[in-house]
N, C-alpha and C positions, 0 to 999 in steps of 0.2 A: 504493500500500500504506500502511496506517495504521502508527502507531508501534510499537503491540504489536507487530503482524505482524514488523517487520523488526527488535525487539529478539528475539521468540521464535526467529525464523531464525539469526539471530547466536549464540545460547545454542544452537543445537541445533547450529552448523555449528564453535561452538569445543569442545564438551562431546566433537566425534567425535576430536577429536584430544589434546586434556586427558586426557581418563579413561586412555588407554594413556601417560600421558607420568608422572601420578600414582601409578598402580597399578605401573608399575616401578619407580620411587623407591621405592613403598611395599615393594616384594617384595625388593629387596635391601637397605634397611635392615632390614624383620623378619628377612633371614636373619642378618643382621650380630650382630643382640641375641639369636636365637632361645637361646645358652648364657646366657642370665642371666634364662631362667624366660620364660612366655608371658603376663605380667602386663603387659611393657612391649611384645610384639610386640599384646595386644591393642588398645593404647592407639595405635601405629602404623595397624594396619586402620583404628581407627573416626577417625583423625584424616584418613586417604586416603579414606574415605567421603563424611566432610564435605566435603572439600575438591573430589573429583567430582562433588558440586552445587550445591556455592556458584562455583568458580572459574569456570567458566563464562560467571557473571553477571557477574564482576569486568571492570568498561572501566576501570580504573587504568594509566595505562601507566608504569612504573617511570621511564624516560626524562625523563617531561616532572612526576613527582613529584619525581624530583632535582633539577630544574631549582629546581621552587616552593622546596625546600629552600633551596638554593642562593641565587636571590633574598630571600628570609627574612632568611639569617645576618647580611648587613648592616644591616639595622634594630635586630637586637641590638644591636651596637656606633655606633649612634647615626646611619646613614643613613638616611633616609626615603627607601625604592623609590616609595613614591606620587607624592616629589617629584621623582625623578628625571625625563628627558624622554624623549619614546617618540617613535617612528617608523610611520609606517604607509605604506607601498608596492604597488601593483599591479604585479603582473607578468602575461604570460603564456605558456602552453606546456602541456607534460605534466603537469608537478606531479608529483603522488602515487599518478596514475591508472593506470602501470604495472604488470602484473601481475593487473590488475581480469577479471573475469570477468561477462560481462554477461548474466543470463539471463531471458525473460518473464515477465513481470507474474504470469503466469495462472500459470505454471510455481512457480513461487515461493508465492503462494499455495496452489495445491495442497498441496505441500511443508508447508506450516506445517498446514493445515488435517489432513494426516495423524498429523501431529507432536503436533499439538492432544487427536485422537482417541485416540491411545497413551496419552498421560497422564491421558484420562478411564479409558479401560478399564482403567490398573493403579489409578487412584485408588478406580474398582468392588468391584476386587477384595481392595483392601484394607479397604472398608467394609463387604463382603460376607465377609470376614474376621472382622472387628470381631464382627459379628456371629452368625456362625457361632460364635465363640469365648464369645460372654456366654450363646447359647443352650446351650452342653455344659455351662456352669456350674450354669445354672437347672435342666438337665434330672436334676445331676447329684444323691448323696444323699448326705448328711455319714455318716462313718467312727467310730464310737464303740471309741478305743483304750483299751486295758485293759495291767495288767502291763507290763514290759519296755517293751513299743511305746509306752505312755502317759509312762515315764519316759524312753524314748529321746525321746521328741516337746518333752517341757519341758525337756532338756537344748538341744536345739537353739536352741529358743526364747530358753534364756538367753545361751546362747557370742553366736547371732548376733544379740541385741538384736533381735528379729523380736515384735512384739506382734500380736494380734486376728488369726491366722492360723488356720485350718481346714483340715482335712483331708479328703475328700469322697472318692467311687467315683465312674466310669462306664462305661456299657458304648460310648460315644462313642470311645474313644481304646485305645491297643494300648498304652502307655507311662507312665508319671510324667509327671509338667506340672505348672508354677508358672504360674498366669497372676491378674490382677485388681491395681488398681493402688490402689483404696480396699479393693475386698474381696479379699486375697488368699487364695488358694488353694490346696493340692497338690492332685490330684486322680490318683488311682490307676487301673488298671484296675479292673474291678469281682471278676475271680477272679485279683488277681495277690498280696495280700496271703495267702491262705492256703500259694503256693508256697515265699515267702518266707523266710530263716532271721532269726536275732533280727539277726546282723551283718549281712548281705543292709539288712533294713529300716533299719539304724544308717544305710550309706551311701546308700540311697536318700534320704531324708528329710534328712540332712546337705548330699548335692548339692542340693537342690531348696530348704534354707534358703539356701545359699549365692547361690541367685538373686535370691530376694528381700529378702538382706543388699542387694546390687548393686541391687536395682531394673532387674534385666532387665528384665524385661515393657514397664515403662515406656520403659524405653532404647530396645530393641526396634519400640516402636510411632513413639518418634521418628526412628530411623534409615530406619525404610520410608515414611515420610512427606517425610521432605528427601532420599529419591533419588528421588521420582515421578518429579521432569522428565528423569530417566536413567534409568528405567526399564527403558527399551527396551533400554541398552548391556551387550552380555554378562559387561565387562569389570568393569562395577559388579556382576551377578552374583557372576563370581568374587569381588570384596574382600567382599561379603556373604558368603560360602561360607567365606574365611579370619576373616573379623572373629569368626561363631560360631563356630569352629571352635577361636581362642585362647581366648574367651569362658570354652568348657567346658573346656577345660583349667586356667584359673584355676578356676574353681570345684571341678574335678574335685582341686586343688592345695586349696582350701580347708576341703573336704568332709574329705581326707583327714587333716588336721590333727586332728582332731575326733574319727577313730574310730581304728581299733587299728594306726594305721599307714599308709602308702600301701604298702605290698603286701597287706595284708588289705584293703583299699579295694580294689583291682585286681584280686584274686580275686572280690569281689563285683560286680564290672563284670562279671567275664568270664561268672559264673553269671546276673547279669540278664539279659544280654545272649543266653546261651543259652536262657532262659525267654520273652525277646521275639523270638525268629530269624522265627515265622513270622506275626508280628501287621505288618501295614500304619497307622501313626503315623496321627493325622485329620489333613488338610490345612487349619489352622490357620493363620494366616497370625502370627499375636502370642504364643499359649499357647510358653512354652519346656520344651522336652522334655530328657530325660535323654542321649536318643541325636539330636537334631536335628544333628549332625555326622556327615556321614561319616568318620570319620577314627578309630572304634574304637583301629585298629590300635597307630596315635600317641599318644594320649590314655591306654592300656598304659604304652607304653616311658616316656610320661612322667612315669609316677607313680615306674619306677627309675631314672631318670636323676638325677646331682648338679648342681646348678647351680650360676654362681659367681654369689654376690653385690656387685655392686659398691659400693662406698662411698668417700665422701668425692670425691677427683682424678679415679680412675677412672670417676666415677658422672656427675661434673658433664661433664667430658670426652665422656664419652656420651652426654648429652643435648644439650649445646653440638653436637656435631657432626650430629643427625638430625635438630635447629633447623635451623640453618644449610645442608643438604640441601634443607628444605623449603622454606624460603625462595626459596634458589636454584631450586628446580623454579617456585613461583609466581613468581617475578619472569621467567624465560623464558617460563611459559605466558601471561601478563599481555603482555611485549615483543612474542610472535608473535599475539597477538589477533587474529583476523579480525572482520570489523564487513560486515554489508550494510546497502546503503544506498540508500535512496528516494528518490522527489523531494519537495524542500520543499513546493514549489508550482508550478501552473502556467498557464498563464494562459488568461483563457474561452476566447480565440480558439482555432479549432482547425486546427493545422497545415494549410496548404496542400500539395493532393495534389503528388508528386513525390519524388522522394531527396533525403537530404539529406546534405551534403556537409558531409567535415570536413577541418578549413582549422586552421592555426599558427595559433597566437594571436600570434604576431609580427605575420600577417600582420593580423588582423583589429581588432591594436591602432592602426592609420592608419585606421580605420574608422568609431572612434568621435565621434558627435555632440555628445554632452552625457554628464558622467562627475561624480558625485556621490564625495569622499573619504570614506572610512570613518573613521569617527570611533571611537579607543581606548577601549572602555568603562572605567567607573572602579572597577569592583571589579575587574575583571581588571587593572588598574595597579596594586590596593593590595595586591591578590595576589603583584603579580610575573609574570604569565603572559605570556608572549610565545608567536609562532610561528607557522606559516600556515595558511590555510583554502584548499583547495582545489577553485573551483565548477569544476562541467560546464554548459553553458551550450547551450541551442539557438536560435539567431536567425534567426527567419520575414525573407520577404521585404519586407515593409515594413521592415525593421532593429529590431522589437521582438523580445522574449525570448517564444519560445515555450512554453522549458523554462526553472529554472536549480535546479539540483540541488548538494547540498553535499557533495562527494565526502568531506573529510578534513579535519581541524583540531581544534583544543582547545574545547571544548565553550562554554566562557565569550567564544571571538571568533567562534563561529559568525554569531550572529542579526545582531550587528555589520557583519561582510563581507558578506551575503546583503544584509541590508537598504539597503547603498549600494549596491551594484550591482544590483539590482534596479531600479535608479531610471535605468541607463543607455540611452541610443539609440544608435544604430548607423544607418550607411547601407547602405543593400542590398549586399552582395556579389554581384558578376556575375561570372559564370561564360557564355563563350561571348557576354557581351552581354547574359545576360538576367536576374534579378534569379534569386535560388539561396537555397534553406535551408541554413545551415552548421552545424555544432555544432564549440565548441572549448573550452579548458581558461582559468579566469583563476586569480590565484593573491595574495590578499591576504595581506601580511606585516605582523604585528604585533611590533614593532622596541623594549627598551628602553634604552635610553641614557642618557647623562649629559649631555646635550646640548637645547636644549631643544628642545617639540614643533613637527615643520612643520605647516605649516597650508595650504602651497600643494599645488596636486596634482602627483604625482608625473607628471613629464614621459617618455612609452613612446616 
């Protein structure tokens, strides 16, 4: 398998378990703040969003970051870790390989190539979007407001610093929509403005400035873009489904500021709303709609509701603490990372038919012929990185390496450990007397100390 392959496996096989460890973090801290207004629980969704498609990618592993800290601190105060003396050890046995699950080649492949497919077909469907959304705009026909509506329209304009905005009809859509990120837009039903009352259109036109205060649209088109590669998870659905959902209620909060109230704002919800009951929204995938939340019912009670405001101790305190949450959730999801893993290389010869047997590396360390030491690379010493690499190893009946695969280690001693050991022979292992395929674990340890470097090899 090539590298892609078994980084994209890796991202799909930590994303299934991430996304449900993120999305609850995420769901009782929003409930934790939900009484201090839906401005900070939106700001929680769309940080649990990010974080369900970036965490993923993250091979950080908290452990061996503290480590580099840690080695660090002393060069502050005047040690030089480069000059310190390092160590480098062979051992062999199980290692790291505990727990591994080992599944075909083909199987795996497969896997990713489905994997592959899903994120073509949502990336389709969001360009099939794109575009669906720019043709309602072109097809649509600009609104010529007069009276009232014309002065409702340039007050908006000024409250929410909204410049080169239009107003437009279509018979495309069943609802209100702010969409265009150079050309913005409202865009009306085509018979929905005559139902309308002068209040009615104050709140409509006020939510819908209020997006494009925000830069919805735009936000919008980048949020469904960096969750392609979770696409697929239902659970990224839901944080979508909650991230709009606060969204409109900010706005629904800001709109109401603007006109006669949030109980007159919320009468006008409730009468749009009864004007839209039997229109089906176009399935737009970026234009933002008035009603694009299910959540009517809430998005009411929260226009009567009082919130408390926090400030100053209280305010920092409550952000200190859904920091410090988060972190905590990334540093466990980072710690439990799963990682699959390929062979490095392997060699032309091609296995000799037969089973192959696996054997202690205890036993197969009296086995060896000729043993090349790994030499400590030199950024990884001025780093500070220590720790081990641990190969799987398959040796043909002649005693050369038919496989040697890098199970586990720190990315900067990988090529290091591979590349002396690669260079080793072995004498045949018999088995019953007759020369045997084996496979076993070795396990190079990258040592630093204050002692100086050996140079001899380590005696197994």
């Amino acid at each position: 398998m090539r590298a892609f392959e078994t980084w994209l496996l890796a991202y799909l096989l930590n994303s299934l378990w991430q996304i449900p460890l993120v999305f609850l973090v995420a769901w009782v801290t929003a409930r934790a703040v939900r009484r201090n207004g839906p401005r900070m629980e939106h700001r929680i969704w769309a940080v649990a969003l990010a974080l369900e498609a970036l965490l993923p990618a993250c091979s950080v592993q908290p452990a061996q970051l503290l480590r580099e800290v840690w080695q660090f601190l002393p060069g502050i105060w005047g040690t030089d870790t480069a000059k310190a003396g390092v160590r480098v050890t062979v051992a062999f046995g199980e290692g790291a390989e505990h727990g591994a699950l080992r599944l075909p080649v083909a199987m795996l492949a497969g896997v990713a190539l489905v994997y592959a497919g899903s994120v073509v077909y949502f990336a389709g469907r969001l360009l099939w979007g794109w575009w669906r959304t720019d043709a309602i705009h072109d097809l649509s026909e600009p609104l010529v407001l007069t009276g009232e509506e014309a002065e409702s329209w340039e007050r908006s304009c000024r409250v929410f610093r909204v410049k080169n905005a239009e107003i437009r009809v279509s018979r495309d859509i069943a609802g209100p929509m702010t969409m265009g990120i150079f050309r913005r837009a409202i865009l009306l039903p085509v018979d929905l403005q005559g139902h309308l009352l002068d209040e009615d259109f104050d709140a409509v036109i006020a939510h819908e400035f209020a997006h494009m205060h925000r830069r919805d649209f735009a936000k919008n088109l980048l949020y469904e873009a960096l969750a392609l590669p979770v696409a697929y998870h239902p659970l990224l659905w839901l944080t979508r489904t909650r991230m709009v959902g606060s969204r409109e209620m900010v706005c629904d909060a800001m709109a109401a500021e603007t006109v006669a109230g949030r109980e007159n704002y919320a009468r006008s919800l409730l009468r749009l709303a009864s004007l839209l009951v039997h229109g089906t929204p176009a399935r737009t995938l970026h234009a933002i709609g008035i009603f694009d939340a299910n959540i009517f019912e809430r998005r009411v009670m929260n226009l009567t509701e009082k919130y408390v405001e926090l400030r100053g101790v209280r305010r920092l305190a409550t952000v200190v603490a859904c920091v410090v949450l988060g972190l905590g959730t990334c540093a466990s999801a980072l710690a439990l990372r799963m990682n699959v893993s390929a062979p490095v290389t392997q060699s032309e010869t091609p296995s000799a038919s037969g089973k192959t047997v696996r054997v202690s590396g205890n036993v197969m360390a009296g086995n060896i012929l000729t043993k090349v030491q790994p030499v400590y690379p030199q950024e990884a010493k001025d780093a500070g990185i220590q720790g081990t690499v641990v190969l799987r190893a398959v040796i043909g009946k002649d005693g050369e390496f038919r496989a040697l695969q890098i199970v586990s280690g720190p990315e900067e001693l990988k090529k290091a450990a591979w590349a002396a050991v690669k260079q080793w022979t072995y004498k045949p292992y018999l088995l019953n007397g007759e020369p045997t395929e084996v496979e076993t674990n070795i396990m190079v340890n990258f040592i630093l100390n204050g002692s100086n470097a050996e140079s001899a090899p380590q005696k197994l």
